[in-house]
C-alpha positions in Angstrom: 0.0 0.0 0.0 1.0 3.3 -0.8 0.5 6.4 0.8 0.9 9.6 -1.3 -1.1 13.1 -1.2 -3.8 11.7 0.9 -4.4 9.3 -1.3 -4.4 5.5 -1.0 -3.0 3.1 -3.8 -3.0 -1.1 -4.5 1.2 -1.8 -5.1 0.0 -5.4 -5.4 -3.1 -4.8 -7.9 -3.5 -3.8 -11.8 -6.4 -1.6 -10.5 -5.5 2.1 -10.3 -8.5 3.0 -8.6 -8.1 4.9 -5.2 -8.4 2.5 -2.0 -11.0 3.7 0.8 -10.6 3.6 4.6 -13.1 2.1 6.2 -14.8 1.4 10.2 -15.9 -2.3 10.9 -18.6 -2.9 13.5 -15.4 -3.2 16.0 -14.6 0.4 15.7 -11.0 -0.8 13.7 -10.0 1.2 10.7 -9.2 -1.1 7.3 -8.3 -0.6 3.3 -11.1 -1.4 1.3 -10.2 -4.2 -1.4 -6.4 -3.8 -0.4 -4.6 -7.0 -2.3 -3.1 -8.9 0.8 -0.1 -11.8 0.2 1.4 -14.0 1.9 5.0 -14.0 1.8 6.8 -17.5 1.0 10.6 -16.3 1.0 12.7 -13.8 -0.7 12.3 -14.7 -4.0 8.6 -14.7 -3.8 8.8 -11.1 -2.6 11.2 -10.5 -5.6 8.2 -12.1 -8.2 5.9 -9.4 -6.7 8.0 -6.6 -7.5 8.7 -7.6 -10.8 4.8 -8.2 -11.9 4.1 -4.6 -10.7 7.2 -3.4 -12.4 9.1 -2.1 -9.5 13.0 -2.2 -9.2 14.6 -5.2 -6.7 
């Protein structure tokens, strides 16, 4: 997830679309429709970065 000018964005998705913050019934703040992964090892990190086009 990115933060930049107040504005929310998806590293992990193709979707541009701005994320939204939102309040569950226990009063805990969340990303709307953030892309969440589980990390395997190193190199699985590294095959994130490159499908999104970011630098290793």
């Amino acid at each position: 997830m990115e933060i930049y000018n107040e504005a929310l964005r998806d590293l992990l998705s193709s979707n541009s679309a701005p994320l939204r913050l939102l309040d569950d019934v226990e009063r805990v703040t969340v990303v709307g429709k953030l892309t969440e992964k589980t990390l395997r090892d190193r190199n699985h990190l590294q095959e994130l970065f490159i499908v999104r086009d970011y630098p290793v």
